[in-house]
N, C-alpha and C positions, 0 to 999 in steps of 0.2 A: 504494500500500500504506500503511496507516495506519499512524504509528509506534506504538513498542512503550513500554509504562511511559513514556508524555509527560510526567506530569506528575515524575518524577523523574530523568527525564536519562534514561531508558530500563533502569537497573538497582534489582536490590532492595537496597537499601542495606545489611541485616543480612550479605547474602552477599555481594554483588557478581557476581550473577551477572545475565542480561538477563533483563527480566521477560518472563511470555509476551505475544503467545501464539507458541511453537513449533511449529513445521513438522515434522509426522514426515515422514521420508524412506525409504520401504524399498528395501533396493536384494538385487536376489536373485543369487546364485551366479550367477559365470559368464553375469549377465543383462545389458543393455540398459546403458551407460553414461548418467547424467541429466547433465544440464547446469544448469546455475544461472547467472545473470547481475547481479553485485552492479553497483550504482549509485555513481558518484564521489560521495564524500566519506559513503558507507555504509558499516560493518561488520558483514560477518555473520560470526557464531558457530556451530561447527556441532560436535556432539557426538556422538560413535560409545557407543554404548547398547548397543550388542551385535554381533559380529562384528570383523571389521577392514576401514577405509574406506580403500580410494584414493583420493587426489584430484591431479589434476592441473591449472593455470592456464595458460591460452593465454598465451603467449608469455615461458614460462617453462619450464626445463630438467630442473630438479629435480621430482621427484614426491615427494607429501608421503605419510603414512599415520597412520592414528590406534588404537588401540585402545580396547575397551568403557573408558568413561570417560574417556575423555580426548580434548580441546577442539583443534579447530584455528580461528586467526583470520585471517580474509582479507578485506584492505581492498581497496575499488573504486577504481574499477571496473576491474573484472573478470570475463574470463568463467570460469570453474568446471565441472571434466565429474567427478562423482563416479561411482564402483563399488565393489563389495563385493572384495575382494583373498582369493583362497584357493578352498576349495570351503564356505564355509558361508556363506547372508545375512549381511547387515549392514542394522542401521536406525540411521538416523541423526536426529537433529533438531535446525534450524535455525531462526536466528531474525537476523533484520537489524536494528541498534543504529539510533538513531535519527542523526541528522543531527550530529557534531562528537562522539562520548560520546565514539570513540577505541577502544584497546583496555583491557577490566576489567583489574585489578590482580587 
């Protein structure tokens, strides 16, 4: 996968948010759990745009959740099984930080 904003460390510097390109992710009610599988010493960033996101981390306890707008960060590797939480979709989109950015301020 080719990294994201290379030539800036992978974010926009005015915002600090990861440049694209973003992954949409839809995830439908009560549908299919997706899996994502981050790479060690990658960060990806994933943002709930609409609905509410479950996400759960293989070999971890806690289940996280996010709402429209708001960021979850999850450094590798790692494997990732997202769904939509509730009865209504959620889309979500992702994008993986280049090699050492870490997590945005």
């Amino acid at each position: 996968m080719a990294p994201a904003g290379a030539g800036n460390g992978g974010l926009d510097s005015e915002s600090c948010t990861p440049a694209p390109p973003w992954k949409p992710l839809p995830l439908q009610a009560a549908g299919t759990v997706q899996a994502l599988c981050i790479p060690k010493g990658r960060m990806a960033v994933l943002e709930c745009q609409q609905g509410r996101l479950w996400l759960t981390q293989q070999d971890l306890l806690n289940d996280r959740f996010a709402e429209a707008g708001q960021r979850l960060y999850c450094p590798g590797p790692a494997r990732l099984y997202l769904g939509a939480q509730g009865q209504a979709p959620a889309l979500v989109r992702w994008v993986l930080l280049p090699p050492g950015s870490g997590t945005p301020a």
